[in-house]
N, C-alpha and C positions, 0 to 999 in steps of 0.2 A: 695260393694262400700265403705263401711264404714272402711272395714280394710285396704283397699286402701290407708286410707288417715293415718289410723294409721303408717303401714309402710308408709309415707311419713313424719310423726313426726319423726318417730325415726329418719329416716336418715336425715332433719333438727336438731335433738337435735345432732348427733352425730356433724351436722355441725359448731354447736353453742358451742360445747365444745371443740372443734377442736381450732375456732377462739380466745376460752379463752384462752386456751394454750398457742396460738401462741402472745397472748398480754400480756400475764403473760412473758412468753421469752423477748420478746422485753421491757418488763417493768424492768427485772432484768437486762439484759442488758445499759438500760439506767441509772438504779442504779447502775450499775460498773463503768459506763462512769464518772459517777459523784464523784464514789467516788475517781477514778485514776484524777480526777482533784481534791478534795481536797487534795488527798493524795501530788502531786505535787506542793503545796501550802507550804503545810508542810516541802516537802524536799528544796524547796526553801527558806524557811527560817532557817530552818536548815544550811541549805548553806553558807550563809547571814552569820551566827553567825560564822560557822567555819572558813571564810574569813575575817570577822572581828579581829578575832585571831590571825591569821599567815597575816599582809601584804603584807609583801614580796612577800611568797609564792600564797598567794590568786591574785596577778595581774596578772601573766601568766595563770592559771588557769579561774579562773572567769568569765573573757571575755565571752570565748567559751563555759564554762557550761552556760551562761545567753542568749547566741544567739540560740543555743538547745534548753532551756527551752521555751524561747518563739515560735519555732519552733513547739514546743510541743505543746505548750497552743491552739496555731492555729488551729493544727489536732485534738487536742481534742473538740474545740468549734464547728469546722466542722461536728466533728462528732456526735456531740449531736444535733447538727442542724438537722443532716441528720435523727436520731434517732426519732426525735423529731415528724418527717415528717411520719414516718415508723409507728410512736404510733399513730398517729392522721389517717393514712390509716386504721390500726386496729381496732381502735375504731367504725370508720363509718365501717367496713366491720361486725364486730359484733352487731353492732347497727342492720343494714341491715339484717343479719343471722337471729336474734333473731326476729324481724317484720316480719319476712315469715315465721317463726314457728309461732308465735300468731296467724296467719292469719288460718294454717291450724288446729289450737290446738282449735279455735275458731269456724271452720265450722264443726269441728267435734264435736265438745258438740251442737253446733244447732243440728246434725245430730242427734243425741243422742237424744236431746229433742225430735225433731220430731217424731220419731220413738218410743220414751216411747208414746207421746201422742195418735199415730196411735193405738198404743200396747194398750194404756187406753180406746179407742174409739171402739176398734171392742170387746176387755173383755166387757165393759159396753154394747154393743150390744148383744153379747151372753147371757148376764144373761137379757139383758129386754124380749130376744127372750124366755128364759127359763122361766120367769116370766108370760109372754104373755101365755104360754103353760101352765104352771100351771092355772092361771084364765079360761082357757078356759076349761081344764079339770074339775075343777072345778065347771062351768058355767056348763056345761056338763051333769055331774052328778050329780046336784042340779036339774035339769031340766025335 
């Protein structure tokens, strides 16, 4: 029974490293999310600057890059929303994983103890029984 629950750690830990993974992904993930919005920040000022430049040329142009960008900005905060929802599912699903490994990582070290103490209780039995045996023999032939 005891290895029972071993192989059931293992394939809990596989499952808890499994979920790390899968929030490690979706953490780099949201760190690219983030950074294609700073980066968009930048190129909009950027922009800004090159427009500031050329007048002229910057008022047929500009318009349409700035109704984009904010198009942009939209899908990206959408999407960090959404990501955001994805990382916080992860987290309680790893939370969750890892609470059912303790559980079973836990009833196997009792098991353990148990079983050492069973293991100490019949050893100290056999040597009192040996002990008993000696005295008697002893009692025996003193006798």
């Amino acid at each position: 029974m005891a290895e029972d629950l071993k192989n059931i750690i293992r394939i809990h830990e596989f499952g808890v490293d499994e979920k790390r993974r899968d929030l490690g992904e979706l953490l780099k993930l949201m760190g690219d999310l983030e950074q294609s919005q700073r980066d968009l920040v930048a190129e909009v000022i950027n922009e800004q600057r090159i427009a500031a430049s050329m007048p002229g040329e910057a008022d047929l142009c500009y318009g349409i890059y700035a109704q984009n960008v904010i198009i942009r900005r939209e899908r990206m905060a959408e999407s960090i929303i959404q990501m955001e929802v994805k990382v916080g599912d992860a987290r309680d699903a790893l939370s969750e994983a890892y609470m059912d490994l303790k559980k079973y990582e836990i009833a196997q070290e009792n098991r353990e103890k148990r079983a050492a103490l069973e293991e100490g209780r019949r050893e100290q039995s056999i040597l009192d029984e040996i002990g008993l045996n000696a005295h008697r023999r002893k009692e025996h032939l003193l006798a």
